[in-house]
N, C-alpha and C positions, 0 to 999 in steps of 0.2 A: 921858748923855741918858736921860730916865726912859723911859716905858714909854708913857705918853700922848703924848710929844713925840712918838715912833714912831707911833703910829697918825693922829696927826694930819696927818703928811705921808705917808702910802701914800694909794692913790687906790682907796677902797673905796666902794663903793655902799651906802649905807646904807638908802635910801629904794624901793629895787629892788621891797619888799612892795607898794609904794603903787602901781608901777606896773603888778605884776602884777595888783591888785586891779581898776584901773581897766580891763584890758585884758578881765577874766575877765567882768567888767559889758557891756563894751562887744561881746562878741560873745552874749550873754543877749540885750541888744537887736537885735542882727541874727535872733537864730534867733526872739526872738519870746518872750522866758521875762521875768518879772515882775521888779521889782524893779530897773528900766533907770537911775529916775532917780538909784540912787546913782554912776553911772558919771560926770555930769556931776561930782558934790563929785568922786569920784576921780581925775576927771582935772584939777580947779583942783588939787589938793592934789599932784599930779607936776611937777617942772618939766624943762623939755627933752624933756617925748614928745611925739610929733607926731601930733597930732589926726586921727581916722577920717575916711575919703574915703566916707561914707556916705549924703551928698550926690550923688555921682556915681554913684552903683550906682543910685541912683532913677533919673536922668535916662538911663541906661542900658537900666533895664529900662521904662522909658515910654516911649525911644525903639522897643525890641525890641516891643512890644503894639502902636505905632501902624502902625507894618511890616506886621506880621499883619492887622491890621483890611482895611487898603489891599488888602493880597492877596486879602483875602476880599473884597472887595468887586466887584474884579475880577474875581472868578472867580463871583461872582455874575450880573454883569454880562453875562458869556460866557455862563453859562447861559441867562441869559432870551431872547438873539439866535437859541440855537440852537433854542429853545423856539417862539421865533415862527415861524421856517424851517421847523421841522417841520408846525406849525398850516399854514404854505403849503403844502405839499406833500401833506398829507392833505384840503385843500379841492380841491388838483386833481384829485388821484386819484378823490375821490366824484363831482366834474363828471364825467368820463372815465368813469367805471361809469355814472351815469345816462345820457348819451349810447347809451353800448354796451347796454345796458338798453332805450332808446326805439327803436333801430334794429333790433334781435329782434325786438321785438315786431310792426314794421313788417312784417317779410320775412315771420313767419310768417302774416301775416294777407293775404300777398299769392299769387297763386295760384302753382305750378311752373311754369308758361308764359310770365308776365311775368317770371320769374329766373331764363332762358335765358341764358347768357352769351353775351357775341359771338364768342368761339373755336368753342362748343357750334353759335351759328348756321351759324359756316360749314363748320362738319364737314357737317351737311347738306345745304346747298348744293352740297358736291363731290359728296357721292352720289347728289344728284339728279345732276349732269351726267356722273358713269359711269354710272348708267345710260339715261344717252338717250345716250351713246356706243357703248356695249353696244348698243343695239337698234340705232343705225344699221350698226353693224358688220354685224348678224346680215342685215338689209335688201341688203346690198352680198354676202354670201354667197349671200341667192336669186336675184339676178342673175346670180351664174353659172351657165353651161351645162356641168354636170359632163357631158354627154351630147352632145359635139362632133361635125362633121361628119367625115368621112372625108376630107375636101381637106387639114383641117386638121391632119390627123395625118398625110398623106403631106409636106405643107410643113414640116412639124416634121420630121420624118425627115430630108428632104434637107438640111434646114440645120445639122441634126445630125452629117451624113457629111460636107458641106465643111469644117465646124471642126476634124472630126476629122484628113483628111486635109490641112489647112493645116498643124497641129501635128505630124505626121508628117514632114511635108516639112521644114518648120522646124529639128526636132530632127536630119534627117540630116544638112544643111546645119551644123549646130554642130561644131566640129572637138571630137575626144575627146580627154580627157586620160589622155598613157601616163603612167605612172607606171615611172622608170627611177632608176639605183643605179650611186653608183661605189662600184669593185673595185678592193682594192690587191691582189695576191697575193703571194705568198712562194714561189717554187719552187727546190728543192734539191736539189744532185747528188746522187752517191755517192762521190767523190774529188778530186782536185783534176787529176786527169786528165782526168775529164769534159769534150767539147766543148760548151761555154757558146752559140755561134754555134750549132753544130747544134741545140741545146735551145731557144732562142729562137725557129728556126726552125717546130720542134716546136709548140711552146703554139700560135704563132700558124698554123699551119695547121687548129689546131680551128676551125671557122667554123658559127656559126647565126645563124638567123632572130631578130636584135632585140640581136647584141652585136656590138659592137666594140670591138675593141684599141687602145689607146693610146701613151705612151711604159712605156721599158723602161730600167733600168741594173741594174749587176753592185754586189751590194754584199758586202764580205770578212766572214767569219764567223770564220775563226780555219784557222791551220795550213794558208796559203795555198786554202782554197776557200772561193769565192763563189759568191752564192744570185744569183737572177734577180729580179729584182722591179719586175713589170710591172702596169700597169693597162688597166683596161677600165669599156665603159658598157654596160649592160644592160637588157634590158628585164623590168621583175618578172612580169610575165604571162607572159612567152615562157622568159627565161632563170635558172637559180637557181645558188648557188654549190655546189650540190652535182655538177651535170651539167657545173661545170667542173672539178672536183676527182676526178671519173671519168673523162673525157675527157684530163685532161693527165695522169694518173698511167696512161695505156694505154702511153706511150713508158716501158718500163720499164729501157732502155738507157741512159737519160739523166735518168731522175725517179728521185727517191729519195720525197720527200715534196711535197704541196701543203698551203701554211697561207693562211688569209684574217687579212692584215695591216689591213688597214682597210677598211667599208662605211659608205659614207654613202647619204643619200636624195638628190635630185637634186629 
C-alpha cells in the first residue's frame, strides 16, 4: 500500500487552521477589535463548527440593564415618598413653633396676677383660714380665767384625793402575784449504813415561811447506797436554794452532800 493510500484513511484534520482562524476573528468581535467581518468568510469556509451564541449574550445582557433600570426606578420612587413625609413633618413642626411663639408672647404681655395658677390660688386661701384659726384660738385663750376662785381649787383638790384613794383601794383588792419554784434535790449519805428514814425525817423537819415539801423516793447510786431525792415548792421572795442547802447539811450525822437536781419556774 503506497504512502498516500495511508494518509488517506487516518482521520486527520486538515482544515483545523480555518477553524482556528475563524475562532480568533470571532472573539476580536466580542472584545470589540477591528477586522470582525473576516470571521463570517471564516466561518463559511469551516464546516462542522458550531456557530457563536452571540446572539444570547445580547439578550442577556439587555435583560441584566433593564433589571437595573427597574430597581432604580424604584428606589427612585421610595425617595420622593420619603421626601414628601419629611416636607409633612417639617410644616407641622413650624405650625407648632408659631403656635408656641403666639402664646409667649400672650403671657408676657399679660400681667403676674392674672397667671396665678389655681393650686397658687388655693395655697392662699388656706392661709387665710390658719390665720383666722390662729386668732380664734388666741380669742378662746382670753377667756380664760388663769386667776381662778379658791372654791375652785379646793373642788379640784377633793376630787383629786377620791381618785386617788379609789385607785388605792382597787390596787389592794388585786390579788399579788407570788412568784414560786420547783425543787428537785439530791441528798446523800455517807455509807450504806446510813438510816435513809431517819434522814428523810431530817430534811423534812426544816420548815419556813413559803416552802413545802412534796414527794420523796430512794434512788441507788452504786455499791448498795442510795441518795434521797425529794421535792419541794418554794416561794422566791421568801425561800432560796441556798438556805436549803445550809439547813439540811446541819444533820451532819446523816448528810454527806446537798445537790440541786432540777429548778423549774412555776
Amino acid at each position: 500500500m503506497s504512502g498516500f493510500q495511508c494518509l488517506a484513511q487516518e482521520n486527520i484534520w486538515f482544515d483545523k487552521f480555518k477553524y482556528d482562524e475563524a475562532e480568533r476573528h470571532y472573539h476580536e468581535a466580542v472584545n470589540g477589535i477591528p477586522n470582525a467581518p473576516k470571521m463570517k468568510s471564516a466561518l463559511q469556509q469551516g464546516q462542522g463548527h458550531p456557530q457563536p451564541q452571540k446572539p444570547r449574550q445580547r439578550r442577556t445582557t439587555s435583560c441584566s440593564s433593564s433589571g437595573d433600570q427597574s430597581e432604580l426606578v424604584s428606589r427612585i420612587k421610595t425617595l420622593e415618598v420619603d421626601n414628601q413625609n419629611l416636607h409633612k413633618v417639617v410644616a407641622d413642626l413650624r405650625s407648632m413653633l408659631s403656635k408656641l411663639e403666639t402664646r409667649m408672647s400672650v403671657l408676657e404681655k399679660t400681667p403676674a396676677a392674672a397667671r396665678a395658677t389655681p393650686a397658687a390660688k388655693n395655697i392662699v386661701v388656706q392661709q387665710k383660714k390658719v390665720e383666722v384659726k390662729v386668732e380664734t384660738e388666741d380669742d378662746d385663750d382670753d377667756d380664760i380665767d388663769l386667776f381662778g376662785s379658791d372654791e375652785e381649787d379646793e373642788e379640784a383638790e377633793r376630787i383629786k384625793a377620791e381618785r386617788v384613794k379609789e385607785y388605792s383601794e382597787r390596787k389592794a383588792k388585786k390579788p399579788i402575784l407570788i412568784a414560786k419554784s420547783s425543787i428537785l434535790l439530791d441528798v446523800k449519805p455517807w455509807d450504806d449504813e446510813t438510816d435513809m428514814v431517819k434522814l428523810e425525817e431530817c430534811v423534812r423537819s426544816v420548815q419556813a415561811d413559803g416552802l413545802l415539801w412534796g414527794a420523796s423516793k430512794l434512788v441507788p447510786v452504786g455499791y448498795g447506797i442510795k441518795k434521797l431525792q425529794i421535792s419541794c415548792v418554794v416561794e422566791d421572795d421568801k425561800v432560796g436554794t441556798d438556805m436549803l442547802e445550809e439547813e439540811i447539811t446541819k444533820f451532819e450525822d446523816y448528810v454527806q452532800s446537798v445537790d440541786v437536781a432540777a429548778f423549774n419556774k412555776i
